[in-house]
C-alpha positions as CSV (number, residue, x, y, z in Angstrom):
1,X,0.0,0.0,0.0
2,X,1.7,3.6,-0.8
3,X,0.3,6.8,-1.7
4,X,2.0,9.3,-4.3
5,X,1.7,12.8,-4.1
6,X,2.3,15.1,-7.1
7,X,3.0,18.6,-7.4
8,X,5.1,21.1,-8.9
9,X,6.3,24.4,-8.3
10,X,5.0,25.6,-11.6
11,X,1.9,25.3,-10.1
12,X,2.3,28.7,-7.9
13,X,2.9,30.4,-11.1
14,X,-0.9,30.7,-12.4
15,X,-1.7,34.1,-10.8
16,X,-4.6,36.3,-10.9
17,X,-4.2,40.5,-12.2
18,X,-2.7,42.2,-9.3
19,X,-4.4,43.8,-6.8
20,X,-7.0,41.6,-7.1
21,X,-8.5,39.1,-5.5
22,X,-10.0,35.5,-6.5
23,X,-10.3,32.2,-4.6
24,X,-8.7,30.3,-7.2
25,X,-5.3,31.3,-6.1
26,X,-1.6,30.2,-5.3
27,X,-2.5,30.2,-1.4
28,X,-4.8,26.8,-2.5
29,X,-1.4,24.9,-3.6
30,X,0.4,26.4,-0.5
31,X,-2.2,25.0,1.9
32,X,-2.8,21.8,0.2
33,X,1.3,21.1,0.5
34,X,1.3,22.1,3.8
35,X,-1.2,20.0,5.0
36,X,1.0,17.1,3.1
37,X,4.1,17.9,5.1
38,X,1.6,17.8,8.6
39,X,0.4,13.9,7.5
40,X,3.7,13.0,6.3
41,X,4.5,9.2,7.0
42,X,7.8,8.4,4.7
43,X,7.4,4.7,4.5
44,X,3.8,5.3,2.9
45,X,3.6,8.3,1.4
46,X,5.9,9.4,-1.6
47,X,6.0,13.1,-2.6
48,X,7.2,13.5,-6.5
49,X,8.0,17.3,-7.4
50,X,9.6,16.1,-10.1
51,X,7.2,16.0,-13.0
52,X,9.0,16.8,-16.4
53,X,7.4,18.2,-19.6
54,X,6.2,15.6,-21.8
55,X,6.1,16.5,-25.8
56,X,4.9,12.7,-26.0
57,X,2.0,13.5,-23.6
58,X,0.3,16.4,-23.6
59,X,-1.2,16.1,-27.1
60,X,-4.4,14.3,-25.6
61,X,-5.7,17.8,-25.2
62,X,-6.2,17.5,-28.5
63,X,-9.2,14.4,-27.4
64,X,-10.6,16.6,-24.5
65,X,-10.4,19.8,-26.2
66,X,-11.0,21.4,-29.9
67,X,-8.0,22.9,-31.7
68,X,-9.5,26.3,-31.6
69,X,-10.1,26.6,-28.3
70,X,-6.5,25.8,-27.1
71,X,-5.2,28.2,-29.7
72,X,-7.7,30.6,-28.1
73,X,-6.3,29.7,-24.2
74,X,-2.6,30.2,-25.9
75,X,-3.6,33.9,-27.9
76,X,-4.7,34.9,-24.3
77,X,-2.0,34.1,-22.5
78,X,0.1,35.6,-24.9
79,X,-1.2,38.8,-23.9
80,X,-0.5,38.4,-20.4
81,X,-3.2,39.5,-18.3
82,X,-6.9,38.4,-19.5
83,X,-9.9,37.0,-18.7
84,X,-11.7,34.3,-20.3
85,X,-15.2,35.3,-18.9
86,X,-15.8,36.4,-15.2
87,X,-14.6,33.5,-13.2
88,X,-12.0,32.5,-15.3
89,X,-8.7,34.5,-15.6
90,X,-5.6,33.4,-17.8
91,X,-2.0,35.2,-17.0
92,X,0.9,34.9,-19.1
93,X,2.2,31.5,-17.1
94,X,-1.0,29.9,-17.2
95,X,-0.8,27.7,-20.3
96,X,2.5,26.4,-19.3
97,X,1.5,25.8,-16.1
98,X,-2.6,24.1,-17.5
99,X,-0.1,21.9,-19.2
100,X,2.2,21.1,-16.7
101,X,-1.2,19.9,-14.9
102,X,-2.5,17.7,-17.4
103,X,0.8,15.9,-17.3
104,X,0.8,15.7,-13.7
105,X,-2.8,14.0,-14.5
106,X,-1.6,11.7,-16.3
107,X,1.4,10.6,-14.5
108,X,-0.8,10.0,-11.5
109,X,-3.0,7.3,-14.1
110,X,0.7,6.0,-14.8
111,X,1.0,5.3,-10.9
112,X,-2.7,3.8,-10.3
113,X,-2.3,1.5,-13.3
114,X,0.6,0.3,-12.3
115,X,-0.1,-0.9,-8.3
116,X,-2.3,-2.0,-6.8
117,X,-4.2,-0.8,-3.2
118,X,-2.2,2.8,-4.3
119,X,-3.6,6.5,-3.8
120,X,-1.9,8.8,-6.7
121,X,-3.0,12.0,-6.1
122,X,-2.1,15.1,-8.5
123,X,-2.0,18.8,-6.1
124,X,-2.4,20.5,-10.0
125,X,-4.0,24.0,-10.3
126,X,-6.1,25.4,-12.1
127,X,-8.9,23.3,-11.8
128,X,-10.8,21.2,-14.8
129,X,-13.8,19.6,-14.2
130,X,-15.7,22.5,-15.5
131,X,-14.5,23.2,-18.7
132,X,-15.8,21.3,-21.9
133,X,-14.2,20.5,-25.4
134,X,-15.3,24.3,-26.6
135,X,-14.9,25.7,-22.8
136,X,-18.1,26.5,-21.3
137,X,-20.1,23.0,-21.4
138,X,-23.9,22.5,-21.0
139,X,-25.0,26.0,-21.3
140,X,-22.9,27.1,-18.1
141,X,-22.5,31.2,-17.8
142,X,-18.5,30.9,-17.3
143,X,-15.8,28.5,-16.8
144,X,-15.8,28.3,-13.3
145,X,-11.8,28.8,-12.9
146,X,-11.1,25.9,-15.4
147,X,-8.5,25.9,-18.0
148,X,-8.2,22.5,-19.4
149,X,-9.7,19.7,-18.0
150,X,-7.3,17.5,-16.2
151,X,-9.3,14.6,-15.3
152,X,-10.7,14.2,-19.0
153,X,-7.4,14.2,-20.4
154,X,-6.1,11.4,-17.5
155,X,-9.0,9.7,-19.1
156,X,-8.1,9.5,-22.2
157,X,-4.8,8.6,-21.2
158,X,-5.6,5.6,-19.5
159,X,-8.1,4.6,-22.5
160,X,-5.7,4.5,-24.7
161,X,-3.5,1.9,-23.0
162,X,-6.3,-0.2,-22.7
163,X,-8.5,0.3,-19.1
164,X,-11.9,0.3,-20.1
165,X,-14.6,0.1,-18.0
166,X,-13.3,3.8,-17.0
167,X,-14.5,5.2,-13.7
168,X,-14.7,9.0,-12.8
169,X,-16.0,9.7,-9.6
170,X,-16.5,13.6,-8.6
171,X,-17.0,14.9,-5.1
172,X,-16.3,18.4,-5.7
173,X,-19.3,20.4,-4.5
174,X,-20.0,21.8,-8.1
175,X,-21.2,19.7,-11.4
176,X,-18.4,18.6,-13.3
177,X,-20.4,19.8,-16.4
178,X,-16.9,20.2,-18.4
179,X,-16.4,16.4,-18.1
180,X,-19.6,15.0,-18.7
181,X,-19.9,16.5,-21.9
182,X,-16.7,15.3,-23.0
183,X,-17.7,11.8,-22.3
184,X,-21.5,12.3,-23.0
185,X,-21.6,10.0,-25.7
186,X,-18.8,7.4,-24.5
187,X,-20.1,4.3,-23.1
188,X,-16.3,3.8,-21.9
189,X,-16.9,6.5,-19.1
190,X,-18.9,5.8,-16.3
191,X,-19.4,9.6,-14.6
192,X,-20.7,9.4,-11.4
193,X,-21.0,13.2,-9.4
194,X,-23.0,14.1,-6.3
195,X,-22.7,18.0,-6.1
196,X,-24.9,20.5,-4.3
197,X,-28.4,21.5,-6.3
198,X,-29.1,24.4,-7.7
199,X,-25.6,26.5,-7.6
200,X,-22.9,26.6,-10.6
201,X,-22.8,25.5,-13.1
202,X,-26.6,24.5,-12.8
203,X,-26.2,21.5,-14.3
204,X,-25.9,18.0,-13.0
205,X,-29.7,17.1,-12.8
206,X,-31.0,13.5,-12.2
207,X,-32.2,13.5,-15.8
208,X,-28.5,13.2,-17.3
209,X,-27.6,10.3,-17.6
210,X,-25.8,10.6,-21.5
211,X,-26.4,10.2,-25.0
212,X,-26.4,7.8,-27.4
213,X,-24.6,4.1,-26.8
214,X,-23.5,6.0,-23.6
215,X,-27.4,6.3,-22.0
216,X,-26.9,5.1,-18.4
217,X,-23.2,6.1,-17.7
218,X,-23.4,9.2,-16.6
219,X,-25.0,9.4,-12.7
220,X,-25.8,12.7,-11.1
221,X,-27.0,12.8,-7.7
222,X,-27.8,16.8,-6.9
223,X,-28.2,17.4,-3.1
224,X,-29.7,20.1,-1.2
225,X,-27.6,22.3,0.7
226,X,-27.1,21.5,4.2
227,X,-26.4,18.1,3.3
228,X,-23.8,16.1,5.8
229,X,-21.2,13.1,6.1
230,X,-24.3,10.4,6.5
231,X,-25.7,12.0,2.8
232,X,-22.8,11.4,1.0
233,X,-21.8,8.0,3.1
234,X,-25.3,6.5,2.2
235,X,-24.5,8.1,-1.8
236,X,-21.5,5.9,-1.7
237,X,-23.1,2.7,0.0
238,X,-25.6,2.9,-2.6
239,X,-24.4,4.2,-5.7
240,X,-20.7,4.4,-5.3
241,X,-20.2,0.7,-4.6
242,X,-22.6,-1.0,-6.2
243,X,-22.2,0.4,-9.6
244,X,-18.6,-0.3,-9.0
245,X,-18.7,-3.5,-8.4
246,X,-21.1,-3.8,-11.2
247,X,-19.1,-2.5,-13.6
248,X,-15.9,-3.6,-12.4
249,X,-13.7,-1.0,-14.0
250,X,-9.9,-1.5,-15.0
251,X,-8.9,2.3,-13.5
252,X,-11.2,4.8,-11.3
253,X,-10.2,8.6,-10.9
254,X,-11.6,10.6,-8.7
255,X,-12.1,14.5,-9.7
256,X,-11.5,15.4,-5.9
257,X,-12.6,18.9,-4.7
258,X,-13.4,19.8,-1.5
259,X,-15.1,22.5,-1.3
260,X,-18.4,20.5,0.1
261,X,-16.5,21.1,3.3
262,X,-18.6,23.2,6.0
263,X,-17.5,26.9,5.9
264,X,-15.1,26.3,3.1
265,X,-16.7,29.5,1.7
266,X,-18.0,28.7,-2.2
267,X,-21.4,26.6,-0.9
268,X,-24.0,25.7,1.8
269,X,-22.9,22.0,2.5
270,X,-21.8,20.5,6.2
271,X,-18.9,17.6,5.1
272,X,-16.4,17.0,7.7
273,X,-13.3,15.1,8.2
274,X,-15.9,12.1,8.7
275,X,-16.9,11.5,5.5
276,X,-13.8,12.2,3.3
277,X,-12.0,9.9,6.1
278,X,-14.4,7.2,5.6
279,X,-14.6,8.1,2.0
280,X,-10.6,7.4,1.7
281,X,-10.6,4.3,3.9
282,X,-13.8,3.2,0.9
283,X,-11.6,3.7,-1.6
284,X,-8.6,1.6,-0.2
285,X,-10.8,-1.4,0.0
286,X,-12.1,-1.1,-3.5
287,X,-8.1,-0.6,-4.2
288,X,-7.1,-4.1,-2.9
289,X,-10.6,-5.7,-3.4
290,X,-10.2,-5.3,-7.6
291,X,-6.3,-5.2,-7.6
292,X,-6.7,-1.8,-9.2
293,X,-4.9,2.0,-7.9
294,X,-6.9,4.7,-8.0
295,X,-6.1,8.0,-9.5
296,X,-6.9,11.2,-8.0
297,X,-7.2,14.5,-9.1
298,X,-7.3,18.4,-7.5
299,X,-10.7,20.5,-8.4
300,X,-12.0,22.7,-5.9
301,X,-11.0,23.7,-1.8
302,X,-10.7,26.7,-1.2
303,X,-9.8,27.0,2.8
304,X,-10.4,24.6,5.7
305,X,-12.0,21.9,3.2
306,X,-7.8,22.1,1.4
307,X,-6.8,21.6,5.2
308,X,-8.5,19.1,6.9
309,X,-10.5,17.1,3.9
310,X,-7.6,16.3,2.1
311,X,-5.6,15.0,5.2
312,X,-9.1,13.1,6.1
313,X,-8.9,11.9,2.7
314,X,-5.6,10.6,3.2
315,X,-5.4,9.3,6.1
316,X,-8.5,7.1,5.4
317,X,-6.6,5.4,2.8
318,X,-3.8,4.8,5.1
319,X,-6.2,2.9,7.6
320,X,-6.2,-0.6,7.6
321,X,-10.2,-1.6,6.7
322,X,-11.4,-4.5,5.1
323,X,-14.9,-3.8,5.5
324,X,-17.7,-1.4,4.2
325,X,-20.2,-2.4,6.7
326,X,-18.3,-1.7,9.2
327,X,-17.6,1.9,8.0
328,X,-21.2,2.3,6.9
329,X,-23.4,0.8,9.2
330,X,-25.9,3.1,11.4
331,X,-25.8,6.0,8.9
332,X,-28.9,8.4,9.4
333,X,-29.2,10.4,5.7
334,X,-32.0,12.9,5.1
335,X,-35.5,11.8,4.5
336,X,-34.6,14.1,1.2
337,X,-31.4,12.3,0.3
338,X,-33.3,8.9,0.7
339,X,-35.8,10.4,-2.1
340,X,-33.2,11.3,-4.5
341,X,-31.0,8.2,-4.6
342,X,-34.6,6.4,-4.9
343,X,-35.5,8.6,-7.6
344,X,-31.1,8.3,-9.3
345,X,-31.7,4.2,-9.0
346,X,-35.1,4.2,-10.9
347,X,-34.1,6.3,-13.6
348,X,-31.0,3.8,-14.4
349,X,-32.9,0.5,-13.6
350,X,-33.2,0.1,-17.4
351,X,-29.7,0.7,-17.6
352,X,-27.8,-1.5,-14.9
353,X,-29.0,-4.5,-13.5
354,X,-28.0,-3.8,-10.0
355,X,-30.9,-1.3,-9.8
């Protein structure tokens, strides 16, 4: 068992104008390191700040993105200073350093395809998950921070060496409308994202669930605000697992924000360590259940959900659990959240037999 942590400095260099302020910022990468340093168990964990520029690599933008739209992100950064729309701001160091992230995406598929019962986990800003092939996806007013989406790329990535069944699981508090588009018509994908309802990008409903061959692979649970550790825990004791080991997929990445985190500051939700502890220690035991890694990737955290979710997160992978009963026995979830993963397993009971 061994986690890997990647990060490089580049990352710091993505800056918004100055004098001004936005919560998609170099502090994120700061706090998300520091909290590594805090957890740090050398026989377990491996921290690799070493990620080189890959010419070889970084052409599967080209499968997540269109040509014109890079060209676009690399005219804009050209001019130093810009921004996309009113999220989303681009500097002259951003497309070097949105590259250097997708590469640091898929090196962390590299790791999880290579062990087994391993958590490789890519610190890479900017975010991803809400950017499409043309940048805004689904009708969403902005970009939401995103340059290039990471986690799509990884995808692809680890598609074309040959791991399908492809799991995507993402826990960031948002819709990761950027991803799902991508993937709307791949049966490949399996997209599974519980978010908060009605917030950006207003996406994510119930109702999506792809297009095409792909009808049934993309699973959106949208939860009302105020929702806590027992309504995600039941969300992954009966979504999570079973479609998992339904599907059985060759690789699962997570898109992992936390920024569902009480008082994190960009929503209403109430997640504590609790549930992205428990949530780790889940994904260990899928790890050495189906001899796969898992891949994980950085979206959204802005404050306390950087500090103590993602050494939660962590540390549940380091514990020693062999059992999900035992983690997700006694849960008491909202009358509400009962309702909606009611109403998310009758809508795909035509598409997976588990439901």
């Amino acid at each position: 068992m061994s986690i890997h942590i990647l990060y490089h400095n580049i990352f710091y260099l993505h800056e918004p104008p100055p004098g001004s302020y936005h919560p998609e910022n170099p502090h994120r990468l700061a706090i998300a390191v520091n909290t590594i340093k805090n957890i740090y168990i050398s026989q377990k964990i491996v921290v690799d700040t070493k990620i080189h520029y890959d010419l070889n690599r970084i052409h599967y933008i080209l499968k997540a993105h269109e040509k014109n739209y890079i060209d676009f992100i690399n005219s804009l950064c050209n001019t130093g200073y810009s921004y996309i729309d009113s999220d989303t701001y681009v500097s002259k160091n951003t497309c070097k350093v949105a590259e250097m992230a997708l590469i640091a995406s898929m090196r962390s598929i590299d790791i999880a395809l290579s062990h087994h019962e391993t958590l490789a986990f890519a610190l890479v800003r900017p975010p991803g998950h809400h950017v499409g092939r043309y940048g805004r996806a689904m009708g969403a007013p902005t970009q939401g921070f995103c340059i290039f989406n990471n986690i799509a790329t990884a995808t692809f990535y680890g598609i074309d060496r040959g791991y399908t069944p492809f799991i995507i699981m993402d826990i960031d508090v948002h819709h990761g409308n950027g991803t799902q588009e991508i993937f709307w018509y791949d049966p490949r994908v399996i997209h599974i994202d519980v978010h908060q309802h009605g917030i950006y990008p207003g996406t994510g409903f119930i109702d999506y669930i792809g297009g095409g061959e792909a009808k049934g692979t993309k699973i959106n649970i949208p939860l009302p605000p105020y929702s806590k550790d027992d309504d995600y825990l039941y969300i992954v004791k009966e979504i999570f697992i079973p479609v998992i080991e339904t599907i059985k997929p060759k690789a699962i990445a997570i898109s992992a924000g936390f920024d569902a985190y009480k008082d994190d500051g960009l929503s209403e939700m109430e997640l504590t360590q609790k549930f992205y502890r428990c949530y780790g220690s889940v994904l260990r035991i899928i790890s050495k259940k189906m001899g796969i890694g898992i891949a994980a990737v950085l979206e959204g955290g802005y404050s306390i959900g950087l500090k103590e979710g993602i050494s939660s997160f962590i540390l549940g992978f380091l514990d020693n659990v062999n059992d999900y009963e035992e983690l997700l026995k006694n849960l008491t979830p909202s009358k509400k959240t009962i309702e909606i993963v009611a109403n998310v397993k009758n809508n795909l009971k035509s598409f997976l037999s588990i439901y």
